[in-house]
N, C-alpha and C positions, 0 to 999 in steps of 0.2 A: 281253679280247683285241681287239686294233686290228684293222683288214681288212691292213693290212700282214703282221701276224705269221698271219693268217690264211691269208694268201696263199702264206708263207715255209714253214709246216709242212703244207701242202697240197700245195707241191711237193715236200717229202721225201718224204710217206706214197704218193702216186700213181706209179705203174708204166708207166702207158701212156707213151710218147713225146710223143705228138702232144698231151695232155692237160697233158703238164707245160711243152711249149713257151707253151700259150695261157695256162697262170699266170704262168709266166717274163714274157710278155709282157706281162701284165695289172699283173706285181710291179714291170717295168721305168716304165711307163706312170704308174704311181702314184709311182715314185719321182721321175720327171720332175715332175709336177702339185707335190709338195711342195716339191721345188727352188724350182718357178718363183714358187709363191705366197712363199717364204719370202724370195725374193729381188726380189721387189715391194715386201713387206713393208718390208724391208729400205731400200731407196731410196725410201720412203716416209718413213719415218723421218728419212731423211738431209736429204730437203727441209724437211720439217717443222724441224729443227731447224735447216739454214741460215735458213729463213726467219725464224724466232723471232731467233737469233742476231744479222740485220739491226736488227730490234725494239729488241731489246735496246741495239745501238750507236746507234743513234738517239735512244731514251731517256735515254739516259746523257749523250749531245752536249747537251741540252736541259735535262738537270736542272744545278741550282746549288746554292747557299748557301739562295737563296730555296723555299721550300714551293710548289709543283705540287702540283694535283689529279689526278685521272686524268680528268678532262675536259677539264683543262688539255695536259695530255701529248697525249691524242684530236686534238686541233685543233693540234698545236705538229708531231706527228711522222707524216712521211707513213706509210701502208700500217696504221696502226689507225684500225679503223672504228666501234668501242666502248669508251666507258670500260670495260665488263668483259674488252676485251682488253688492254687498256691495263694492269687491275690484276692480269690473269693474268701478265703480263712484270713486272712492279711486285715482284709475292709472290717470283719465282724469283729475283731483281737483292738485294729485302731477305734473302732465305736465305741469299745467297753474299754477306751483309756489306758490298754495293758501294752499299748505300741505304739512309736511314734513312727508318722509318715515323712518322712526328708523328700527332697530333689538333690541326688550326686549325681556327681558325671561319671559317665559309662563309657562304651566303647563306641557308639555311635549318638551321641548330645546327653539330656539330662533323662534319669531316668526314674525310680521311685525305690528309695532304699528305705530301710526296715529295721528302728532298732527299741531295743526295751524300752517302756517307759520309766 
């Protein structure tokens, strides 16, 4: 049982007035705090994913014909500050079929180059 549904059959079972107003308002209070969290959450989200979204157009302006590394991508498009963010936008771009994944050789064996689909 949640504190919510606690709170919900707490007010049916209780008699007194004055007792059932202070859960009323304790039931109302909680249901503000979820709103508020849920709608944080929420435009939390929303940036996160304009932000990515930029990432991504940027990536894409930058890739070609030719094979990009994600170190290469790192240094070529503003606002990624690691190759491993670079290959987290990489993974989501090769899913949605808008990039293909190679193995070229690099400066130390084979490594994971990047180019349009």
């Amino acid at each position: 049982m949640t504190r919510f549904e606690a709170v919900r059959q707490a007010i049916v079972e209780v008699q007194t007035d004055e007792v059932r107003e202070v859960l009323e308002a304790m039931l109302a209070s909680h249901e503000a705090e979820t709103q508020k969290r849920r709608t944080r959450a929420a435009e939390k989200r929303a940036e996160k994913l304009e932000a990515e979204k930029v990432l991504e157009n940027g990536i894409m302006a930058v890739l070609g014909a030719e094979p990009m590394t994600a170190s290469d991508i790192k240094d070529a498009v503003e606002g990624i500050e690691t190759p491993q963010k670079a290959t987290s936008v990489l993974k989501r771009l090769v899913d949605a079929g808008l990039v293909i994944k190679t193995d070229i050789k690099g400066k130390s064996g084979k490594v994971k180059g990047y180019t349009l689909a």
